[in-house]
C-alpha positions as CSV (number, residue, x, y, z in Angstrom):
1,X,-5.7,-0.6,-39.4
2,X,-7.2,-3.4,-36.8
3,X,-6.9,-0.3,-34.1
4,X,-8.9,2.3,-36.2
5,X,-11.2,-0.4,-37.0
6,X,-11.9,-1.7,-33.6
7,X,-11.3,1.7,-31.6
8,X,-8.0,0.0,-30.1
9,X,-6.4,3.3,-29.7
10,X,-9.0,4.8,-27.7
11,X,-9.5,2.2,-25.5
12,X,-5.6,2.4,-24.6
13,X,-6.0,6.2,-23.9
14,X,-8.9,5.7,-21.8
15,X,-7.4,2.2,-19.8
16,X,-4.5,4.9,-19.2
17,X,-6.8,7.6,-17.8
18,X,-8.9,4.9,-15.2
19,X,-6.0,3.4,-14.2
20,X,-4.0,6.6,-13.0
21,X,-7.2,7.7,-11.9
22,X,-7.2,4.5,-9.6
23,X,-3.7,4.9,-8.4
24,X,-4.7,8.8,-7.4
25,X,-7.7,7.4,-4.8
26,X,-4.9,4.5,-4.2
27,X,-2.6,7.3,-3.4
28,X,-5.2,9.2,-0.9
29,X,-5.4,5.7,0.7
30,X,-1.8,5.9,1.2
31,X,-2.2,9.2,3.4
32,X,-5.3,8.6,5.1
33,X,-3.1,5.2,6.3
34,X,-0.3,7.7,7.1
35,X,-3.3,10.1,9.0
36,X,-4.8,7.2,10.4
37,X,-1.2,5.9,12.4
38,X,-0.5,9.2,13.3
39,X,-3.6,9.7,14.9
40,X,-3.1,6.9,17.2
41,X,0.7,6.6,17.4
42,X,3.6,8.1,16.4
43,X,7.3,6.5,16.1
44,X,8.2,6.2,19.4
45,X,7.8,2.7,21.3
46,X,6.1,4.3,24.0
47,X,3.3,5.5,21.9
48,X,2.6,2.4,20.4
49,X,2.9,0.5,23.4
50,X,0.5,2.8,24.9
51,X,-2.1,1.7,22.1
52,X,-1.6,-1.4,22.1
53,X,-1.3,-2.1,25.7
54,X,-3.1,0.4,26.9
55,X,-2.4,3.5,29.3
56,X,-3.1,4.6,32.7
57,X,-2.0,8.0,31.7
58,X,-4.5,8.5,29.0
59,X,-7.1,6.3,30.6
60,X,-7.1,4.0,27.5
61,X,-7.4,0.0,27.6
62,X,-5.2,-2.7,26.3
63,X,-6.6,-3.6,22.9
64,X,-9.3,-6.5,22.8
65,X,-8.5,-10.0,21.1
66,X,-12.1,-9.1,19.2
67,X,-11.4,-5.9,18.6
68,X,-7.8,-7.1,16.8
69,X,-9.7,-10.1,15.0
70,X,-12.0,-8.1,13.4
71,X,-9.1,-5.5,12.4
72,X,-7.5,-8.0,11.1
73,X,-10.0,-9.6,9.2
74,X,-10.8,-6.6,7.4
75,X,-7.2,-5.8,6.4
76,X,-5.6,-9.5,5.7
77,X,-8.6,-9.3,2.7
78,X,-8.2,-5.7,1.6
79,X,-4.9,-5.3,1.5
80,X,-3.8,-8.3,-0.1
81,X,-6.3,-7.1,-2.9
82,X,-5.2,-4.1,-3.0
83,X,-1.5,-5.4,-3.4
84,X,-2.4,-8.3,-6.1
85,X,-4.0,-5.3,-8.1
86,X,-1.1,-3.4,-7.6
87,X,1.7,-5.6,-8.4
88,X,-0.1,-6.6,-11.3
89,X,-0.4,-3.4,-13.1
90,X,3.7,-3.5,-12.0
91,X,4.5,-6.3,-14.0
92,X,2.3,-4.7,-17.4
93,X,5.7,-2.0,-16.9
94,X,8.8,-1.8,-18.6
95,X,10.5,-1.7,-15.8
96,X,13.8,-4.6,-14.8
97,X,11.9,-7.6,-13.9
98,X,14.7,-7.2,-10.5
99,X,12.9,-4.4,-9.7
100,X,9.3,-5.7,-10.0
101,X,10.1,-9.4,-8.1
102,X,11.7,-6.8,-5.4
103,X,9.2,-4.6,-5.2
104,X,6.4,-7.5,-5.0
105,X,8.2,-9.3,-2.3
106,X,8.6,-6.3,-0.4
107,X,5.4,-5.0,-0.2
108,X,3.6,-8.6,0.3
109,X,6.1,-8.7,3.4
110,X,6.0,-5.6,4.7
111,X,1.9,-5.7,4.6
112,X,2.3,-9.1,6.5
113,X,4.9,-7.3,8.7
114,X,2.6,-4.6,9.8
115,X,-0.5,-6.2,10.4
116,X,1.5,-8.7,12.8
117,X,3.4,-5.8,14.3
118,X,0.5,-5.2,16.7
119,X,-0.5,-8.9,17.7
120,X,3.6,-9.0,18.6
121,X,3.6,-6.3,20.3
122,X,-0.2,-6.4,22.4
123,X,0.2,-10.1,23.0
124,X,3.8,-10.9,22.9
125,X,6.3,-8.2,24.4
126,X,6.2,-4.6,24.0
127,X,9.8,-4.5,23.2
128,X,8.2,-5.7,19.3
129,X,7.0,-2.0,19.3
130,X,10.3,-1.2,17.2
131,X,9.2,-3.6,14.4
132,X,5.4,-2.4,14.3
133,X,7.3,1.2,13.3
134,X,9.8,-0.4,11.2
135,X,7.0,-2.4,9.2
136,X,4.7,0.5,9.2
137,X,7.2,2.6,7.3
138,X,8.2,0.0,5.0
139,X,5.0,-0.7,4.1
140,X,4.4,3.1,3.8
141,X,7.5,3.6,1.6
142,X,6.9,0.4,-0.8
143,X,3.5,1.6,-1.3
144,X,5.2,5.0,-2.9
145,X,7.6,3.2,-4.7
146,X,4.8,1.1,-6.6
147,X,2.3,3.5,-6.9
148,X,5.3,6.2,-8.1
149,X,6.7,2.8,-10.4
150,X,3.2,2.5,-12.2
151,X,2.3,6.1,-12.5
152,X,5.8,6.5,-13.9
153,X,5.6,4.0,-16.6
154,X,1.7,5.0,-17.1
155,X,2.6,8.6,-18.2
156,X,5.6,7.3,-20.2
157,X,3.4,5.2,-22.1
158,X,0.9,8.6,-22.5
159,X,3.7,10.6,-23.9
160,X,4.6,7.6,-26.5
161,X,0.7,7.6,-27.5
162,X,1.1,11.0,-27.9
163,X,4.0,11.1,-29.9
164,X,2.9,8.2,-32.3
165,X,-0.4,9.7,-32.5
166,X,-2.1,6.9,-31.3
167,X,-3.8,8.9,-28.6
């Protein structure tokens, strides 16, 4: 009675709606990311040693220290909001708690992973072009896998609503 009272059971319907409505922008932030590497790189070394470190080829310069700082600034904030907001509509799932402490870990670390990926390789050794890749991908692939783990559960819950009438 309390949720007919109160309007409970819209406000569940319409939490559901903003919420995948997030995770569909959250998704085209996950390709313009993918757009965004491509455009400068792809997954060879070579091409990400040339952007990093510059190329005579292509007339391009090394990347700045500045240029990196500020790049970094900007992403060590956004992303780790974007992954705090992420992993917490996780855990609000059904899913094995397993799944949700590996899927946290994975994406906190591969997020850290990428961003240091390019410091490694532009002020350390090229040869740490393989792990800018690797991270990138990870990162790339354990963004799916949350965003598909919450949109998942999210239209579960929708077809419960549905079928309990509650929507």
């Amino acid at each position: 009675m309390r949720y007919f009272v109160t309007g409970e059971q819209q406000r569940k319907s319409l939490l559901n709606a903003l919420v995948l409505m997030f995770l569909g922008y959250i998704a085209l932030l996950w390709v313009s990311n993918g757009m965004m590497y491509f455009h400068h790189m792809n997954l060879t070394p070579d091409s990400v040693i040339a952007y990093y470190l510059g190329s005579e080829e292509k007339f391009t310069q090394p990347r700045s220290y500045q240029g990196m700082l500020e790049v970094s600034h900007f992403h060590l904030f956004s992303m780790g909001m974007l992954i705090v907001t992420l992993t917490h509509l996780m855990l609000m799932t059904d899913f094995p708690v397993r799944l949700k402490i590996w899927l946290s870990g994975l994406i906190y670390l591969s997020a850290l992973a990428d961003e240091a990926g390019g410091w490694l390789v532009r002020f350390v050794d090229p040869i740490f072009a393989w792990f800018k890749i690797a991270a990138f991908l990870l990162l790339e692939i354990s963004l799916a896998a949350l965003l598909i783990v919450i949109i998942t559960a999210l239209i579960r819950a929708r077809a419960q609503m549905r079928q309990s009438g509650s929507v």
